[in-house]
mmCIF file as Biopython writes it, N, C-alpha, C and O atoms, coordinates in Angstrom:
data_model
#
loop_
_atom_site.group_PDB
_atom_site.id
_atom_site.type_symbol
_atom_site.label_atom_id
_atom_site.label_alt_id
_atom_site.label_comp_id
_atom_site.label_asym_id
_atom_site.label_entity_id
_atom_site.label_seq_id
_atom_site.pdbx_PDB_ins_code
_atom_site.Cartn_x
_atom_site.Cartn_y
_atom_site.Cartn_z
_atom_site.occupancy
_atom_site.B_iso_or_equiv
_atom_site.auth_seq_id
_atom_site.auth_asym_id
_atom_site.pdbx_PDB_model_num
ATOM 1   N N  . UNK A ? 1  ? -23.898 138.888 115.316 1.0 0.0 1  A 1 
ATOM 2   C CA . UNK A ? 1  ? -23.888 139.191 116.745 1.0 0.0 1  A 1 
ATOM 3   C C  . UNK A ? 1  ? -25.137 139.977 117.135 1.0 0.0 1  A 1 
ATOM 4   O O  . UNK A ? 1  ? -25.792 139.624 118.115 1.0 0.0 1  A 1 
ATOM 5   N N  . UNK A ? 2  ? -25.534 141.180 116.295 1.0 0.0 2  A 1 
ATOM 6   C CA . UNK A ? 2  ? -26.824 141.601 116.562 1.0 0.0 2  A 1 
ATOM 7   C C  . UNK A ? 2  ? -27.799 141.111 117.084 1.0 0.0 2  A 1 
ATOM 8   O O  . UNK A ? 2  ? -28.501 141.477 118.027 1.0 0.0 2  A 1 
ATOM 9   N N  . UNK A ? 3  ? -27.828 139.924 116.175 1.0 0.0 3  A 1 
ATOM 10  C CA . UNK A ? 3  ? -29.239 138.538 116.109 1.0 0.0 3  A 1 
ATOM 11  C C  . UNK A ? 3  ? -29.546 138.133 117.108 1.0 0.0 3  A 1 
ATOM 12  O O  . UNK A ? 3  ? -30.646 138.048 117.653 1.0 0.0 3  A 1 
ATOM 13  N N  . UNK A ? 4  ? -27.881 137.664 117.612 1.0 0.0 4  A 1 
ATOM 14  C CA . UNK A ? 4  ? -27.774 136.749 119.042 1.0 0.0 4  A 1 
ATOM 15  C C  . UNK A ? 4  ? -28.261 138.040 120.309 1.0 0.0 4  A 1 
ATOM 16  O O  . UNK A ? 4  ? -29.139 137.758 121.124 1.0 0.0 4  A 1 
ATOM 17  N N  . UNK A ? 5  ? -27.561 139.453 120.328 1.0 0.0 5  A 1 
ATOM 18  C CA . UNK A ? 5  ? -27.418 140.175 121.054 1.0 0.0 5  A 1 
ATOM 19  C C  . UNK A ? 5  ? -29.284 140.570 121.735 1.0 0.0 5  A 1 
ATOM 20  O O  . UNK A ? 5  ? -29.790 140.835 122.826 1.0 0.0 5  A 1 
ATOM 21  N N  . UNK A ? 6  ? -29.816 140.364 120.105 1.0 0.0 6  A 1 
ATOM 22  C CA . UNK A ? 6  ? -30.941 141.189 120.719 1.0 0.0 6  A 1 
ATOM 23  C C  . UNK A ? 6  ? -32.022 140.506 121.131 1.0 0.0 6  A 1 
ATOM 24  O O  . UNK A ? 6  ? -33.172 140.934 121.223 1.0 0.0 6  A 1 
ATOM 25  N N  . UNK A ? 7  ? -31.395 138.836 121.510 1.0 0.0 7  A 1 
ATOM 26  C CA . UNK A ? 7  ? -32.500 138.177 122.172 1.0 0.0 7  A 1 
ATOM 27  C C  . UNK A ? 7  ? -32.492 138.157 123.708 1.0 0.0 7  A 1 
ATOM 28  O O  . UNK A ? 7  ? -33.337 137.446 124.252 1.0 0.0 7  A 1 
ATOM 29  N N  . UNK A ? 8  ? -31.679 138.820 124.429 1.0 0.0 8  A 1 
ATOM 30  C CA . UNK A ? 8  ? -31.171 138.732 125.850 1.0 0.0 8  A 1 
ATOM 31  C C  . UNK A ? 8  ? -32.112 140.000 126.448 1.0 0.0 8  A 1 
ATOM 32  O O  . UNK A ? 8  ? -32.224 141.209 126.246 1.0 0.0 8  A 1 
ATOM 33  N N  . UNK A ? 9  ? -32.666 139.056 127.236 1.0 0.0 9  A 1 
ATOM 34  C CA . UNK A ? 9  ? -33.905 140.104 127.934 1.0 0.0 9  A 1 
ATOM 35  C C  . UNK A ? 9  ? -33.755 140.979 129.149 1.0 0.0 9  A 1 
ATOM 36  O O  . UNK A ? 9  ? -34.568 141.871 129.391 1.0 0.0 9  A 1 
ATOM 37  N N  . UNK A ? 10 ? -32.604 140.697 129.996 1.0 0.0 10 A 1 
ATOM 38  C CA . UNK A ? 10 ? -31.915 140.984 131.410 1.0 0.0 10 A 1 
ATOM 39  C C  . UNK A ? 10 ? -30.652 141.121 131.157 1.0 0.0 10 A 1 
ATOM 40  O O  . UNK A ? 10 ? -29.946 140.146 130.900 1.0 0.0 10 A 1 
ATOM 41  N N  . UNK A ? 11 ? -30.076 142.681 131.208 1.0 0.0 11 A 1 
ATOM 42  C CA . UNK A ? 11 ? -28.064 142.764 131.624 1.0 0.0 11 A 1 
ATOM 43  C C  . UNK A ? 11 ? -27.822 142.894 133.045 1.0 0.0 11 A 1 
ATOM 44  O O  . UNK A ? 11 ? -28.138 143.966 133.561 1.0 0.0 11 A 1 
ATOM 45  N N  . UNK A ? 12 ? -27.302 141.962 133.782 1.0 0.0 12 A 1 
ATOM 46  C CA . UNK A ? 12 ? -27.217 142.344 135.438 1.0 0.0 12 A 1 
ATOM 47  C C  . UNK A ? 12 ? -26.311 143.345 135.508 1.0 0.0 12 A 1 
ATOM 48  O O  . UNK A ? 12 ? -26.515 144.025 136.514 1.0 0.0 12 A 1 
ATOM 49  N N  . UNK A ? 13 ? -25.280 143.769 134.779 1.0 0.0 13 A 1 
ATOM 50  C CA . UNK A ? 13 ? -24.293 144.444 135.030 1.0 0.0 13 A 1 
ATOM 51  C C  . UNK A ? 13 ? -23.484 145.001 133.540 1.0 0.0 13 A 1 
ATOM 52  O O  . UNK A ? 13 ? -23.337 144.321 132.524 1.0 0.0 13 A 1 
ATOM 53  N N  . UNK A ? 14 ? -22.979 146.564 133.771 1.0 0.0 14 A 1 
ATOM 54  C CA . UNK A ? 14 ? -22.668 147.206 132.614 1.0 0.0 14 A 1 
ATOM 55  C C  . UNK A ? 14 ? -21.616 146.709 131.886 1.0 0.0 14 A 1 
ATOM 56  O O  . UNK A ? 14 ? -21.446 146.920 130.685 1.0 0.0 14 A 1 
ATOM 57  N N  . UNK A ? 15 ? -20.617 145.780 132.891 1.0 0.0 15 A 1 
ATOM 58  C CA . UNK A ? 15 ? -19.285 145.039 132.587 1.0 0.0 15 A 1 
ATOM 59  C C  . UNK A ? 15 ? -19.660 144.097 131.284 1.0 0.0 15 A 1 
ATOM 60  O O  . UNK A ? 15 ? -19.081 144.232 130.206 1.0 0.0 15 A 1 
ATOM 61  N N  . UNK A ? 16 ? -20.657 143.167 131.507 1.0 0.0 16 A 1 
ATOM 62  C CA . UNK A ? 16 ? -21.114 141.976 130.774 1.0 0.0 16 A 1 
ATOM 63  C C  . UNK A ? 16 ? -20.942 142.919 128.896 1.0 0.0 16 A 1 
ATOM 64  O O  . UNK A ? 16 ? -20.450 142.409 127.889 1.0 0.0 16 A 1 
ATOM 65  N N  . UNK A ? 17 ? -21.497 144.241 129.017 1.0 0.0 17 A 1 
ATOM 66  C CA . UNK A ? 17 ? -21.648 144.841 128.051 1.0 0.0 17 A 1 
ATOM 67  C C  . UNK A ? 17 ? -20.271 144.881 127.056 1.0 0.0 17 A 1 
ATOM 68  O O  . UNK A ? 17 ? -20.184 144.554 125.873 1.0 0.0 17 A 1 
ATOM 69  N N  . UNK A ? 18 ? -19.095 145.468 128.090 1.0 0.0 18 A 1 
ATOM 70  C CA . UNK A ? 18 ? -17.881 146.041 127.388 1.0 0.0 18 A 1 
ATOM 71  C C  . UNK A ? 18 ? -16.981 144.251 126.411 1.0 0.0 18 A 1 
ATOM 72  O O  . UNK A ? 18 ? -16.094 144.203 125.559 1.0 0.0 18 A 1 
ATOM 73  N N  . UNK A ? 19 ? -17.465 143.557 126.831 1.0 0.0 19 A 1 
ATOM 74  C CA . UNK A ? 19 ? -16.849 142.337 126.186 1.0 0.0 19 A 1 
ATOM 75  C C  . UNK A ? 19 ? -17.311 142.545 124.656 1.0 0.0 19 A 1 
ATOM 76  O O  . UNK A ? 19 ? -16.438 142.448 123.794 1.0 0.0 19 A 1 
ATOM 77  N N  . UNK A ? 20 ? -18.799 142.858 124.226 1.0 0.0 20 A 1 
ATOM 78  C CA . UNK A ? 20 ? -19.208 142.326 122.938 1.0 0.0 20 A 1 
ATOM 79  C C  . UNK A ? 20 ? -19.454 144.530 122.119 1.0 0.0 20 A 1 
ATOM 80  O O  . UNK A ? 20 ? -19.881 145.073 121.100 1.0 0.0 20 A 1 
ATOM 81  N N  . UNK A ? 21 ? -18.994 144.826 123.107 1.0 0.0 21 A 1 
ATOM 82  C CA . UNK A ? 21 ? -19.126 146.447 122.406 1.0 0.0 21 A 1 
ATOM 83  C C  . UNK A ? 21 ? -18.774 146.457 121.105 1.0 0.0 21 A 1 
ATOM 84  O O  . UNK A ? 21 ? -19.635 146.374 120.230 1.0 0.0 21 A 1 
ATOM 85  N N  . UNK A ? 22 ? -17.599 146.549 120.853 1.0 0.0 22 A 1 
ATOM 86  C CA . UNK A ? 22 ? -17.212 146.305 119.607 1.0 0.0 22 A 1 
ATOM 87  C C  . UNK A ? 22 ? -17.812 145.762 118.484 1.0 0.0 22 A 1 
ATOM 88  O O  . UNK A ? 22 ? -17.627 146.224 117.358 1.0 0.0 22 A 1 
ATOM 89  N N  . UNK A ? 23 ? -18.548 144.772 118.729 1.0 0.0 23 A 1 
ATOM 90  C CA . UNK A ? 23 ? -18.474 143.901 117.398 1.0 0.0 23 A 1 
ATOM 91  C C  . UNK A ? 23 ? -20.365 143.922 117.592 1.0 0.0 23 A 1 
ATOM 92  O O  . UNK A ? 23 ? -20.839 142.932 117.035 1.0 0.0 23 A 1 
ATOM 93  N N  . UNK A ? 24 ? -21.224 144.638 118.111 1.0 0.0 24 A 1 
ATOM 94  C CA . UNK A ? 24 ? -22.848 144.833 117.869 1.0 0.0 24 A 1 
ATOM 95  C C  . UNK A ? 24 ? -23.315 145.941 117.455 1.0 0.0 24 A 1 
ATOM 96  O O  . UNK A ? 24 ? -23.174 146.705 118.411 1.0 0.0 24 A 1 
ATOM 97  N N  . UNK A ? 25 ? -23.944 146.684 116.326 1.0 0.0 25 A 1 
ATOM 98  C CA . UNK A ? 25 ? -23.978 147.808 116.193 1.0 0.0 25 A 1 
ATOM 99  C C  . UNK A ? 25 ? -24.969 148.426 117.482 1.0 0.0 25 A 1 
ATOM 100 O O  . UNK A ? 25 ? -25.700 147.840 118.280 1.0 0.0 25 A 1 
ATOM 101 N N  . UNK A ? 26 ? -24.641 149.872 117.296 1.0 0.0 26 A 1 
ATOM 102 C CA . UNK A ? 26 ? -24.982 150.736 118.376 1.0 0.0 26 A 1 
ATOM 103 C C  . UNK A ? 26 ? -26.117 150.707 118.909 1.0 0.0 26 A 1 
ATOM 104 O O  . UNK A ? 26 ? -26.357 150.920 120.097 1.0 0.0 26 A 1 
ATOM 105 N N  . UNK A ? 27 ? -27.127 150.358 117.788 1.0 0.0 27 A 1 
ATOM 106 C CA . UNK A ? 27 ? -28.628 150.483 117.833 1.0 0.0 27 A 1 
ATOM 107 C C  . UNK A ? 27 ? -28.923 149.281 119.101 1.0 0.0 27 A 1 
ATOM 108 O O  . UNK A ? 27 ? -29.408 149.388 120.227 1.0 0.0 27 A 1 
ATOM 109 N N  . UNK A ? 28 ? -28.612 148.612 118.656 1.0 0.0 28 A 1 
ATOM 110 C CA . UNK A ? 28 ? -28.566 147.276 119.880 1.0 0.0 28 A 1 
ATOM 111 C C  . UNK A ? 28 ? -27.565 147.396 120.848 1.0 0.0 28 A 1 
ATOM 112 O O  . UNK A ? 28 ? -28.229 147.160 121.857 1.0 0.0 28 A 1 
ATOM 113 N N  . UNK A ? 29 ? -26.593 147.570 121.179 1.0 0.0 29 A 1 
ATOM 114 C CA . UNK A ? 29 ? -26.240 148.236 121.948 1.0 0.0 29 A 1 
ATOM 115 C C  . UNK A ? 29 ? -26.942 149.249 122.989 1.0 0.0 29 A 1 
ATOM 116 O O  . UNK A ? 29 ? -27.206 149.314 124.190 1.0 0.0 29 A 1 
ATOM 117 N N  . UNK A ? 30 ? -27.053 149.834 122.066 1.0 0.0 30 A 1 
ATOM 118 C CA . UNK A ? 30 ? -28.061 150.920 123.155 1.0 0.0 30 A 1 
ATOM 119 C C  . UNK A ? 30 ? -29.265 150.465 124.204 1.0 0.0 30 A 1 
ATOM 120 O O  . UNK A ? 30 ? -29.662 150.874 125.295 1.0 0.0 30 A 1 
ATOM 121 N N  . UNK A ? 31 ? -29.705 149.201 123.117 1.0 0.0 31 A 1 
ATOM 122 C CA . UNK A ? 31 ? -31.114 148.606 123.653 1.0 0.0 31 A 1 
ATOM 123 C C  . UNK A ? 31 ? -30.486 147.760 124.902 1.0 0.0 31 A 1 
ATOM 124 O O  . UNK A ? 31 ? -31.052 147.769 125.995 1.0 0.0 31 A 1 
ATOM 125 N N  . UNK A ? 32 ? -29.640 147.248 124.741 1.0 0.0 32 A 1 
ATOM 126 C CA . UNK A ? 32 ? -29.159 146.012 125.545 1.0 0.0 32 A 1 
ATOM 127 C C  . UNK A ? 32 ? -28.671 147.124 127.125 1.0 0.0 32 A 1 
ATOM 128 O O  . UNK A ? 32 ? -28.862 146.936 128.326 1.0 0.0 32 A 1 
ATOM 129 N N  . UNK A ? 33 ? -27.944 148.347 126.296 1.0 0.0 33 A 1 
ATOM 130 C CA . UNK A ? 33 ? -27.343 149.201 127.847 1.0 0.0 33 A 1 
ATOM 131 C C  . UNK A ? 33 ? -29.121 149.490 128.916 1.0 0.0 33 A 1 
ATOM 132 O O  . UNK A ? 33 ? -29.227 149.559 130.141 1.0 0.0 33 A 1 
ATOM 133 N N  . UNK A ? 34 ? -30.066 149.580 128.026 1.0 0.0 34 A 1 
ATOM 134 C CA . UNK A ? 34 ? -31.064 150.259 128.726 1.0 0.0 34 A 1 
ATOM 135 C C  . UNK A ? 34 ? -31.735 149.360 129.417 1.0 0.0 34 A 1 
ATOM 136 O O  . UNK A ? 34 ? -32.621 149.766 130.169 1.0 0.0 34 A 1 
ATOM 137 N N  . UNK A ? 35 ? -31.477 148.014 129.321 1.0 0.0 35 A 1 
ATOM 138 C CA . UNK A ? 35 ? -31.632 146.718 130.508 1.0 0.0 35 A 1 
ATOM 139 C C  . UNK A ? 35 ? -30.882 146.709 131.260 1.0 0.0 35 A 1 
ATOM 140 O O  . UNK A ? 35 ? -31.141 145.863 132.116 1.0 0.0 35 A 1 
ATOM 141 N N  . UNK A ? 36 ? -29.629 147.457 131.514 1.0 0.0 36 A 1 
ATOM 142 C CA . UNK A ? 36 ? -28.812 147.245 132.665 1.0 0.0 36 A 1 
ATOM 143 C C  . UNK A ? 36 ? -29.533 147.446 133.964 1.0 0.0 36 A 1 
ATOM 144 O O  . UNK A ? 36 ? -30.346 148.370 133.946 1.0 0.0 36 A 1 
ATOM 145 N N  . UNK A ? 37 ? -29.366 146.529 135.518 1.0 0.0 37 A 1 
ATOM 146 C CA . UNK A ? 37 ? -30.455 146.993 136.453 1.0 0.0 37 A 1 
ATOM 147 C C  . UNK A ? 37 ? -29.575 147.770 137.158 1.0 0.0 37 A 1 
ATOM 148 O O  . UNK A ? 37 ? -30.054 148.281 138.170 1.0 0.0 37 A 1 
ATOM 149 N N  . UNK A ? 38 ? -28.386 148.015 136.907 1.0 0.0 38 A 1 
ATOM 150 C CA . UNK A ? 38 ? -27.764 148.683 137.660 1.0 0.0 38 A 1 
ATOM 151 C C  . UNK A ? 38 ? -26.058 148.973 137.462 1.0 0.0 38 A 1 
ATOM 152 O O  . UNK A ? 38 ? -25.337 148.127 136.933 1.0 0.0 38 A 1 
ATOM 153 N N  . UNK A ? 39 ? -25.591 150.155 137.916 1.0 0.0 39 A 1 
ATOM 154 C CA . UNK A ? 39 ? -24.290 150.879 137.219 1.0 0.0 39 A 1 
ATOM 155 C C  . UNK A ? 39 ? -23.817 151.060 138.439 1.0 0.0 39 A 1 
ATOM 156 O O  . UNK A ? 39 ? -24.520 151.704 139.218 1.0 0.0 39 A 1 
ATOM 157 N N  . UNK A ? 40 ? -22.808 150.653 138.793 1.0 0.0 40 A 1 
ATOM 158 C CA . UNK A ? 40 ? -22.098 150.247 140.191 1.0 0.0 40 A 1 
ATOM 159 C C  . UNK A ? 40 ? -20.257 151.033 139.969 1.0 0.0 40 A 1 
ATOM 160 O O  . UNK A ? 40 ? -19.551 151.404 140.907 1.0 0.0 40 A 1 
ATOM 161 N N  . UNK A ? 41 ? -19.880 151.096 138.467 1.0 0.0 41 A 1 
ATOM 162 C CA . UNK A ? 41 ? -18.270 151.538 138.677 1.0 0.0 41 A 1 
ATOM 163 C C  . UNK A ? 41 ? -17.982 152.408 137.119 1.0 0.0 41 A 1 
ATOM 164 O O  . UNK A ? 41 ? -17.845 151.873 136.019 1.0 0.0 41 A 1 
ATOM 165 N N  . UNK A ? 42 ? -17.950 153.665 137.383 1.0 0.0 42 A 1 
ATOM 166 C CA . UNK A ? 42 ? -17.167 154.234 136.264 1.0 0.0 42 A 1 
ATOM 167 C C  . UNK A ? 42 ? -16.350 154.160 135.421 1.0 0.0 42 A 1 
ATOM 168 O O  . UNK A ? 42 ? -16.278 154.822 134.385 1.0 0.0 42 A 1 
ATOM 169 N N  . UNK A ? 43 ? -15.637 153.308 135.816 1.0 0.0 43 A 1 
ATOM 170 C CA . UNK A ? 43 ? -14.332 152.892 135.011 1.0 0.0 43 A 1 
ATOM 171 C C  . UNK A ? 43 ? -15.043 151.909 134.089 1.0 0.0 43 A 1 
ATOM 172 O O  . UNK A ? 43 ? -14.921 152.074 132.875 1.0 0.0 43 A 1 
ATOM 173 N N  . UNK A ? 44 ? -15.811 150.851 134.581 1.0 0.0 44 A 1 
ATOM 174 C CA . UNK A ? 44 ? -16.553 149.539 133.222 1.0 0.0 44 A 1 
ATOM 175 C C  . UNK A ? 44 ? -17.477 150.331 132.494 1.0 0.0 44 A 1 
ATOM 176 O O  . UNK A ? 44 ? -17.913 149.924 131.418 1.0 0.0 44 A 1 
ATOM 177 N N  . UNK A ? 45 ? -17.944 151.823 133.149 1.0 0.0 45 A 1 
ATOM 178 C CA . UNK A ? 45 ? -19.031 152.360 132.245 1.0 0.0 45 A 1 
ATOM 179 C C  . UNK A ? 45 ? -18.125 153.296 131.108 1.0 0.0 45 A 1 
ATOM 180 O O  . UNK A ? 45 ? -18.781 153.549 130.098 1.0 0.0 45 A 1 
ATOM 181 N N  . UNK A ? 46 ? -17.052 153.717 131.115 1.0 0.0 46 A 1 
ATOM 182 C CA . UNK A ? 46 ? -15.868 154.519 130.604 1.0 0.0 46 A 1 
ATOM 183 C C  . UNK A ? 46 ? -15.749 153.568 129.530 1.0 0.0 46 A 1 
ATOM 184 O O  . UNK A ? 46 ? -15.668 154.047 128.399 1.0 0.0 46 A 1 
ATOM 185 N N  . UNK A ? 47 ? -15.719 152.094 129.678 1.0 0.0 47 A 1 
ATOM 186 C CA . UNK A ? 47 ? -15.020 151.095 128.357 1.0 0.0 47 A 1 
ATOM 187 C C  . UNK A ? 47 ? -16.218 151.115 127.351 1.0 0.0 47 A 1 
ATOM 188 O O  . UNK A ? 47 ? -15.938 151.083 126.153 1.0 0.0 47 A 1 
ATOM 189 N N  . UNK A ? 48 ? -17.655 151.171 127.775 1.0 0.0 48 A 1 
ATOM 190 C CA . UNK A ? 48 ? -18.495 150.828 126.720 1.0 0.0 48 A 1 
ATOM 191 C C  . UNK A ? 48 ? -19.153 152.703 126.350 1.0 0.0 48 A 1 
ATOM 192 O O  . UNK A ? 48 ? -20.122 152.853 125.607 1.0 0.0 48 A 1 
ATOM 193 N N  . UNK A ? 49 ? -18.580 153.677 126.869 1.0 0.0 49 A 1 
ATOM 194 C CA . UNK A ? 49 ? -19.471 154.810 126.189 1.0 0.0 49 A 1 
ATOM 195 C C  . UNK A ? 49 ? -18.679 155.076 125.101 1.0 0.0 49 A 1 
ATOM 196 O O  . UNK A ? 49 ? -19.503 155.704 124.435 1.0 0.0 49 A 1 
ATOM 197 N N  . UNK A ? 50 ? -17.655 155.058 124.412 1.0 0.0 50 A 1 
ATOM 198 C CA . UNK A ? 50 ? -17.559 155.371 122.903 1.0 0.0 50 A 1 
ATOM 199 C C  . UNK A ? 50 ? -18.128 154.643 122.221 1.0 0.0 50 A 1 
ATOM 200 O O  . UNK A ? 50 ? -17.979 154.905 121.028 1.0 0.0 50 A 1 
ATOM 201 N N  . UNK A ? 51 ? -19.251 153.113 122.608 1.0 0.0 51 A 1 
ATOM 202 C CA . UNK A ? 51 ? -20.169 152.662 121.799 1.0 0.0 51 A 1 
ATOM 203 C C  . UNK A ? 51 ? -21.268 152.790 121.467 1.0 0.0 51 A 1 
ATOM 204 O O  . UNK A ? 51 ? -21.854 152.325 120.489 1.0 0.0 51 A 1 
ATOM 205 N N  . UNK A ? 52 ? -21.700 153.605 122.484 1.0 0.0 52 A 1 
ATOM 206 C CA . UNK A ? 52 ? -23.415 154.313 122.669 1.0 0.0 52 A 1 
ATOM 207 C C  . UNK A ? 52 ? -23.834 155.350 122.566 1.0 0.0 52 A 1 
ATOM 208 O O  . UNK A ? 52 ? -23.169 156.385 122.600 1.0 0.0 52 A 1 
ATOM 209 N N  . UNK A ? 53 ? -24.905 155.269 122.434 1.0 0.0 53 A 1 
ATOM 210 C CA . UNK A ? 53 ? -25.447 156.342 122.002 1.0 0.0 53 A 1 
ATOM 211 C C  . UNK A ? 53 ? -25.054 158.150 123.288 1.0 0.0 53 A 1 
ATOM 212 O O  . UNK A ? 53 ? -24.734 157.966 124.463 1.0 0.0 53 A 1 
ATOM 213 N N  . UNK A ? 54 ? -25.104 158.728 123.060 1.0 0.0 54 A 1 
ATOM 214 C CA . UNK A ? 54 ? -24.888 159.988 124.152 1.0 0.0 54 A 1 
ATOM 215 C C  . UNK A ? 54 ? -26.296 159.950 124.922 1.0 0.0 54 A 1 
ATOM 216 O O  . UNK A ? 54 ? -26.037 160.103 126.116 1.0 0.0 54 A 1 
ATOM 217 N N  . UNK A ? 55 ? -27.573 159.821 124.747 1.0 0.0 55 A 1 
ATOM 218 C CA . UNK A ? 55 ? -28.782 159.784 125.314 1.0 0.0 55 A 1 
ATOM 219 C C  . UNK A ? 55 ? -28.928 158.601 126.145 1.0 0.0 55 A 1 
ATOM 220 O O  . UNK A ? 55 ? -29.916 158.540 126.877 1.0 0.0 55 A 1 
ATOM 221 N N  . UNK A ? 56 ? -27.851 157.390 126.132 1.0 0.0 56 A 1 
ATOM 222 C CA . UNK A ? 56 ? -27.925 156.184 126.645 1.0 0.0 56 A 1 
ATOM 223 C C  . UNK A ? 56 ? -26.798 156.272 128.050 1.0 0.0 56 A 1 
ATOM 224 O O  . UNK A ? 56 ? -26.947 155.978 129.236 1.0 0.0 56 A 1 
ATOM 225 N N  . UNK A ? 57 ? -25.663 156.812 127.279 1.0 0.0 57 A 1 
ATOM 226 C CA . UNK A ? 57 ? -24.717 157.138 128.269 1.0 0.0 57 A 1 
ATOM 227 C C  . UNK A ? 57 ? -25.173 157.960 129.248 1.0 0.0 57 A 1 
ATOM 228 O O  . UNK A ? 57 ? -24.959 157.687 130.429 1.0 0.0 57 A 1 
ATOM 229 N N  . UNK A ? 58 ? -26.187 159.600 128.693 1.0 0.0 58 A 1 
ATOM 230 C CA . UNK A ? 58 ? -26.663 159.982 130.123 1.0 0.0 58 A 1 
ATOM 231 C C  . UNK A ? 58 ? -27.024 159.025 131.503 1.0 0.0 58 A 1 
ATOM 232 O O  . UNK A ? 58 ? -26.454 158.773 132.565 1.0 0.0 58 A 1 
ATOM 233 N N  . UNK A ? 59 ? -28.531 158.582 130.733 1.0 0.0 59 A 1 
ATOM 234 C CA . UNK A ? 59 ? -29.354 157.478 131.597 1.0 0.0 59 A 1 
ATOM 235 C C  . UNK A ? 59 ? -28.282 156.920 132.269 1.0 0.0 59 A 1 
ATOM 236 O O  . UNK A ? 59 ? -28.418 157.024 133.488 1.0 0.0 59 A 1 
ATOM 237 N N  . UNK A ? 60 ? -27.162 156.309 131.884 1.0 0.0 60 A 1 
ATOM 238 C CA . UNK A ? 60 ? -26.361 155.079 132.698 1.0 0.0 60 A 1 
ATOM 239 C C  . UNK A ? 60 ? -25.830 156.193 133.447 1.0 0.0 60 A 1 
ATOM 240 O O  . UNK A ? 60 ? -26.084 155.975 134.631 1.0 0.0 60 A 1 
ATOM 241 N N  . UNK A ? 61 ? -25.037 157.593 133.276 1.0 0.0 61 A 1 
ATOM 242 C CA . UNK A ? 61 ? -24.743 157.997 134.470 1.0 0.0 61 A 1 
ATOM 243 C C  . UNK A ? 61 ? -25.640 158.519 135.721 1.0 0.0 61 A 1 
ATOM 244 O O  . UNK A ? 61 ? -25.252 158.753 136.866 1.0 0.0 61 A 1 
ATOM 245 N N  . UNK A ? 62 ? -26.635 158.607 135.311 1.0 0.0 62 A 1 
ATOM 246 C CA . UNK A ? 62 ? -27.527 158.922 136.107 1.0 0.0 62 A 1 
ATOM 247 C C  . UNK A ? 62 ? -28.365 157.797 137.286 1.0 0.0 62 A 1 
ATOM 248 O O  . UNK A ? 62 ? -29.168 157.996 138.197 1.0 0.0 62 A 1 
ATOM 249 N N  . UNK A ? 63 ? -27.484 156.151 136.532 1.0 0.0 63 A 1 
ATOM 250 C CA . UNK A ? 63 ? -28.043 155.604 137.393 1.0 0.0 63 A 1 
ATOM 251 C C  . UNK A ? 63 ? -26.986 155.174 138.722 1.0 0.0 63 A 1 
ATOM 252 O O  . UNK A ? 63 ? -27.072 154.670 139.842 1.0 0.0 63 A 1 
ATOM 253 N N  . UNK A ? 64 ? -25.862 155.776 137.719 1.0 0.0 64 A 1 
ATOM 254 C CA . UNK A ? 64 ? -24.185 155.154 138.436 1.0 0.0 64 A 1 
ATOM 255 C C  . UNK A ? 64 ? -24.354 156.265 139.357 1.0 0.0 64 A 1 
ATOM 256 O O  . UNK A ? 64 ? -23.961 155.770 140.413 1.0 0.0 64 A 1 
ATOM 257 N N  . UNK A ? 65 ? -24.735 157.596 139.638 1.0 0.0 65 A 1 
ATOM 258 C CA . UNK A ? 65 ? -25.531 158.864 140.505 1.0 0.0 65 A 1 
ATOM 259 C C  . UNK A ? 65 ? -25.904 158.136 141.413 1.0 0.0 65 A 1 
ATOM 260 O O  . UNK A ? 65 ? -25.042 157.766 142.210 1.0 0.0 65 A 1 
ATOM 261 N N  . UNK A ? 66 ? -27.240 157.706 141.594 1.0 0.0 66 A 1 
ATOM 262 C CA . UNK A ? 66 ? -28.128 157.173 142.253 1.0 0.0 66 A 1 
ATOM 263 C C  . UNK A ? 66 ? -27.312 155.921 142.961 1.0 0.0 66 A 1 
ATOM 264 O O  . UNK A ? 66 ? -27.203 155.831 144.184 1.0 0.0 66 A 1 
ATOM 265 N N  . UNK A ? 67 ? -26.979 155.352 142.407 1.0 0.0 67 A 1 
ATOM 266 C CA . UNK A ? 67 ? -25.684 154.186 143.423 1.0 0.0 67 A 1 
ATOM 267 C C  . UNK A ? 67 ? -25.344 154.899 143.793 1.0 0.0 67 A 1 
ATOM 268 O O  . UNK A ? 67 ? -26.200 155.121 144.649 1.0 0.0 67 A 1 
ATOM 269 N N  . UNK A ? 68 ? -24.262 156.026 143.958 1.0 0.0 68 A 1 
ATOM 270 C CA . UNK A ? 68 ? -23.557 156.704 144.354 1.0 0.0 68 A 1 
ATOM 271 C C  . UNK A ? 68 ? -23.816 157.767 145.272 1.0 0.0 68 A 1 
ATOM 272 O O  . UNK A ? 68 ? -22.965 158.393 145.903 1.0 0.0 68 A 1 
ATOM 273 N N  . UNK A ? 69 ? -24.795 157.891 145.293 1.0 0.0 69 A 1 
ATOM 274 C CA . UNK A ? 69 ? -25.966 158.827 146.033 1.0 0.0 69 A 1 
ATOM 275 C C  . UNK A ? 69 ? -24.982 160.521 145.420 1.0 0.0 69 A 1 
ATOM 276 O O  . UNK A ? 69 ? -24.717 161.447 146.187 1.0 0.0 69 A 1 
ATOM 277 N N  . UNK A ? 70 ? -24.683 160.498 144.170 1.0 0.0 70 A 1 
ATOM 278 C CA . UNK A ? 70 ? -24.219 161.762 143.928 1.0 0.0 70 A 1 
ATOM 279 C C  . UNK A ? 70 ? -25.313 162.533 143.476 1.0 0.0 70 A 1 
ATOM 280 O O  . UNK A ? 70 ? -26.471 162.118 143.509 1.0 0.0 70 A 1 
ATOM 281 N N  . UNK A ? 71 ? -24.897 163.909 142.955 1.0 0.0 71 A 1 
ATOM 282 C CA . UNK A ? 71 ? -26.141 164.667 142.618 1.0 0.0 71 A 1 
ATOM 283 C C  . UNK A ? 71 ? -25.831 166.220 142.126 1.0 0.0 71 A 1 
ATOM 284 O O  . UNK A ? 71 ? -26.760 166.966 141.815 1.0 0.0 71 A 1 
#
């Protein structure tokens, strides 16, 4: 899954992520979360952070912020 995972150049959305969490190690994982163009709902970002890294999970809340215009 790695192999396959780490040829995908664009994630439109953090959801697409939580399907293959499980079964890609983290390292790729991580790479694949940091193409996301955008973090739209807490709850799909909640299913994939016990797979990532804590430095990855910041970034994504910080972008789910910025949607959110929180601060």
């Amino acid at each position: 899954m790695d192999k396959l995972a780490e040829k995908v150049k664009e994630v439109d959305g953090i959801g697409v992520l939580c399907g293959i969490a499980p079964f890609v190690s983290r390292e790729v994982l991580d790479k694949l979360a940091e193409k996301v163009k955008e973090v739209d709902d807490i709850g799909v970002l909640g299913g994939i952070a016990p797979f990532v890294s804590k430095e990855v999970l910041d970034k994504l809340m910080n972008k789910l912020k910025e949607v959110d215009g929180m601060e």
